[in-house]
N, C-alpha and C positions, 0 to 999 in steps of 0.2 A: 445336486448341490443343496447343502442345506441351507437353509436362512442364515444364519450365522456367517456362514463361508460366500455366499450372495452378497450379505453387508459391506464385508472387508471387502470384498472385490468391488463394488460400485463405491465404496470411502478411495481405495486405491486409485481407481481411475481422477475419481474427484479430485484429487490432492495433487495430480500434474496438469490440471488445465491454470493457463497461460504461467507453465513452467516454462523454462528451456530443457530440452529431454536428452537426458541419456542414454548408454544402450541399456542399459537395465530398463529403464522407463518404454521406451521402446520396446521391447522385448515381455513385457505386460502387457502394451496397447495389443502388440499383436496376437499373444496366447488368448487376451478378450474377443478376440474376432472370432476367432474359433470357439470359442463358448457358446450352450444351447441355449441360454437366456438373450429372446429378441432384444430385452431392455438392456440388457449389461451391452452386447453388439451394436447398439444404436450410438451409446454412450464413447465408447470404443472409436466409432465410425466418425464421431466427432471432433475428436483427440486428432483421427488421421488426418480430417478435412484441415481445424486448424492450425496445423502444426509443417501441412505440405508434405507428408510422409511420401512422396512419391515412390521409396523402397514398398509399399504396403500395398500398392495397389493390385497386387496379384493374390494377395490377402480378403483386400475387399472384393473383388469378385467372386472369389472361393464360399464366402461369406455369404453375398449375394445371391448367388447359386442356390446353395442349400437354403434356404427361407422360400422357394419357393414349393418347396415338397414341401405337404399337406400343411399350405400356408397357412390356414385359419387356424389352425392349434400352432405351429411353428411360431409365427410371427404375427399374432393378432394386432388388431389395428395400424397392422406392416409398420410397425416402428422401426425396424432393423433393416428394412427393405427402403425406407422412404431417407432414414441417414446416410444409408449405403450409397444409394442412387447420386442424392447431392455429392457425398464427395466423390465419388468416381469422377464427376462432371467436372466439378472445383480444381481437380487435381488433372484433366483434361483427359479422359479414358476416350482414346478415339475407335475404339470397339462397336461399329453400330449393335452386335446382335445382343450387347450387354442391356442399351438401353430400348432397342424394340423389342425386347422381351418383358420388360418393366412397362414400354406404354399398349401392350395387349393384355395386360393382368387386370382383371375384374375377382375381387376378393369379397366373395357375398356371405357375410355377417351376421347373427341372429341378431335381435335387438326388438322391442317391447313390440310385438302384434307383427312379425314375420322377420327379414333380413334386408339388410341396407349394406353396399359398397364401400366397403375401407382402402381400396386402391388410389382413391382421385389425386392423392398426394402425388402417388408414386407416378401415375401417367403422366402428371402437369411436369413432375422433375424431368422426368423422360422425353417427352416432349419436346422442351426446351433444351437438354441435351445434342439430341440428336442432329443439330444446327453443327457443330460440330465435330460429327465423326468421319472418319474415312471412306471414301467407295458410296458416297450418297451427292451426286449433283442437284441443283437447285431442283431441276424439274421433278426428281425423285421425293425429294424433300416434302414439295408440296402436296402430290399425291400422298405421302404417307400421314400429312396434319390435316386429311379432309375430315376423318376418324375425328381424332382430337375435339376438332374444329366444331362438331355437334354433338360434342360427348356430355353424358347427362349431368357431369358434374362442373361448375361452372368454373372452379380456379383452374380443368384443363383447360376448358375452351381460352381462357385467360392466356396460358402461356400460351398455347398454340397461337393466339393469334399473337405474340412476342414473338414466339419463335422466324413466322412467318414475315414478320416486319424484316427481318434479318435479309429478306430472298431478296428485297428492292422491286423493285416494277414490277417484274415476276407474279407477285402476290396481290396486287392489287385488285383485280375483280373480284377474286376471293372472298378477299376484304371487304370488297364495297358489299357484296352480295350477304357477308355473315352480317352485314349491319343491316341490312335492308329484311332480312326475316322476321319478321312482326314477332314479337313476345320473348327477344333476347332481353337479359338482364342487362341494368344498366351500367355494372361494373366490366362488361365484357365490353358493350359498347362503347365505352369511353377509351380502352385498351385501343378497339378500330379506330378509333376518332383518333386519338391520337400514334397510331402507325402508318395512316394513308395521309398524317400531315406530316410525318418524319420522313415518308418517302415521296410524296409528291408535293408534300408545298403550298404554294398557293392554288394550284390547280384541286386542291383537296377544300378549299372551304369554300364554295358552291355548293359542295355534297352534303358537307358536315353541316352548312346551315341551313340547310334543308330539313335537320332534324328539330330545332329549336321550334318550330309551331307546332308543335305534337305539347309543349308545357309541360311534360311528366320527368322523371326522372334521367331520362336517356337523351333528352332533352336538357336539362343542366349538365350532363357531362360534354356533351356537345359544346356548350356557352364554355366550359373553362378548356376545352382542346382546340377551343378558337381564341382563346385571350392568350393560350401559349404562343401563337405567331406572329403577337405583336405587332400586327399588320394594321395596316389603315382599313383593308377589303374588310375584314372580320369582325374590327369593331366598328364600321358602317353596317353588317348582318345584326349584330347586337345591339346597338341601338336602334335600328329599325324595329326590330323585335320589341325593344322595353317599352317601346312608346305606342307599341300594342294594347289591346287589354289580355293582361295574363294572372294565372295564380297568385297571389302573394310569395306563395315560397317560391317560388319559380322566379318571382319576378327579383324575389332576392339574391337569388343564386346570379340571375340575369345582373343588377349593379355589379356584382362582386366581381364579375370577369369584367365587365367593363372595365373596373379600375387595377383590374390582374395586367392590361395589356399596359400600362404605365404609358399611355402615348400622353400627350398634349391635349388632342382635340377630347378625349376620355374624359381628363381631369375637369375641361371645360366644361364641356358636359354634366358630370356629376355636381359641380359647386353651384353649375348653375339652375338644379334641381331646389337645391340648398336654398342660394339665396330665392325662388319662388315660394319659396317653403311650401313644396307642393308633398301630397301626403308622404311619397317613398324618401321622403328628406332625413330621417333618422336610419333608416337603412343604409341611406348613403352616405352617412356619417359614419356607420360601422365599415361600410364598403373599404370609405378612405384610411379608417383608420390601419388597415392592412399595406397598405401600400407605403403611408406616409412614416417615411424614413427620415425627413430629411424636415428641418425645420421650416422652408419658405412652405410648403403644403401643410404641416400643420396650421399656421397663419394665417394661411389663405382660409381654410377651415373654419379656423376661430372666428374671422373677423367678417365670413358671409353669416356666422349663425347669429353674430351679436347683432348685424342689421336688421335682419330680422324682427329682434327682441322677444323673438318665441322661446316661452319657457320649455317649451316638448323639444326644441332643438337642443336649448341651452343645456336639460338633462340628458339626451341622449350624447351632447356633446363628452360631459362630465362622467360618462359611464366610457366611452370609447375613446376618448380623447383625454385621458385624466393629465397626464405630464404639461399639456396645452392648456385646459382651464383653471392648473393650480395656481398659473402666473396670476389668477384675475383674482386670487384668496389672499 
């Protein structure tokens, strides 16, 4: 293909996203699937996904397929293989051996001082796919996201543990276990944190608040997968925690879920930080100001900082609270 005839093909494609398509248009997207450019197939692969092409999807696998012979020339950076994967998903391909062939592909890469894995996309698609297909029961399921589940690249580990949220009960030790392995990222852990509260509950925030005095970062995602449940159990863990000695940032992250879980006794809590005008009292005016929707909490706000008559509050009020301090101009 020369450049030239590349251009017009990728203007072509460009020029029907969020068209309504006809068979001509149609009949493009598909002769682009079969195209040797991963980039124009990717492009292609997108059209299919959002347009629902359900006719294509024996298109997209054909497609698929082929990207994966001598993929790192074929399909660098699996650009072709990673759009592909989505939409087959999107468009609900219940083919297990489409997307277990995508979450065993390691695609090793040269790049500055040896080679790095451009597959991680394509495994995490896969991953989370495979929730979905045919001929796999839950038990099977899990065994095949233990892989995933310690995979070196962290947005699999990610979905795997979505995926896994999906089994119910099932997944649970898993879960607790993938959280409990010392030196997991914190974006992974928050993913656990919050799938052993989507499937257990309250029976889940004993464990999760057991993370919160570690102070580091897997620890604040804990504090906001505990302000998710709204519970009185959780933000009794959370305030017990804040009235700890902890980090500063920590300890910030620590109000903000406080006042994430919108209970009563919370709000009581933070204003009454406020009116002591004790040091974390402008945090916790930023805290509120996330929350305060509604006019009686801005109010209450206002009218603890002006007791006070601290100028440090008064500013931080005026920075986070500007709609509420303008009335006093």
């Amino acid at each position: 293909m020369t450049h030239r005839g590349f251009d017009e093909q990728m203007a072509a494609l460009d020029a029907l996203k969020g068209r309504e398509l006809d068979a001509e248009s149609i009949a493009l997207i598909k002769k682009s699937l079969a195209n040797r450019s991963n980039y124009l197939v990717a492009k292609a692969a997108r059209l299919v996904e959002d347009a629902a092409l359900i006719d294509l999807v024996p298109d997209l696998i054909v497609a698929y397929d082929r990207f994966f012979a001598n993929a790192e020339k074929t399909d660098p950076q699996c650009w072709a293989k990673n759009a592909l994967s989505r939409a087959l998903s999107k468009l609900e391909c219940r083919d297990k051996n489409v997307f277990l062939r995508g979450l065993r592909h390691h695609q090793m890469e040269p790049v500055w001082g040896g080679t790095s894995d451009s597959a991680g996309t394509l495994r995490a698609n896969c991953a989370h796919a495979l929730i979905g297909c045919d001929g796999l029961d839950s038990q099977s399921l899990l065994v095949l996201l233990l892989g995933p589940l310690v995979d070196k690249d962290k947005s699999v580990r990610v979905e795997a543990v979505r995926a896994l949220a999906q089994l119910g009960e099932l997944a649970v030790p898993v879960l607790r276990l993938r959280a409990l392995i010392p030196g997991e990222d914190a974006e992974v852990l928050g993913q656990c944190f919050s799938a052993l509260i989507a499937v257990e509950r309250d029976d889940a925030i004993p464990f999760v608040a057991g993370f919160l005095e570690a102070g580091d970062d897997g620890a604040g995602e804990a504090a906001f997968a505990l302000a998710e449940t709204h519970s009185a159990e959780a933000l009794a863990a959370l305030m017990k925690c804040q009235q700890g000695k902890t980090e500063p940032s920590f300890g910030e992250a620590l109000l903000s879920a406080i006042a994430l879980t919108r209970l009563p006794q919370a709000i009581d809590f933070l204003v009454g930080i406020i009116e002591r005008e004790e040091r974390e009292a402008p945090a916790v005016i930023e805290a509120l100001s996330r929350v305060a929707t509604g006019e009686e909490l801005r109010r209450r706000v206002e009218s603890a900082v002006e007791e006070t008559g601290s100028q440090r509050l008064l500013k931080a009020l005026r920075e986070h609270m500007p709609a509420a301090d303008a009335r006093n101009n």
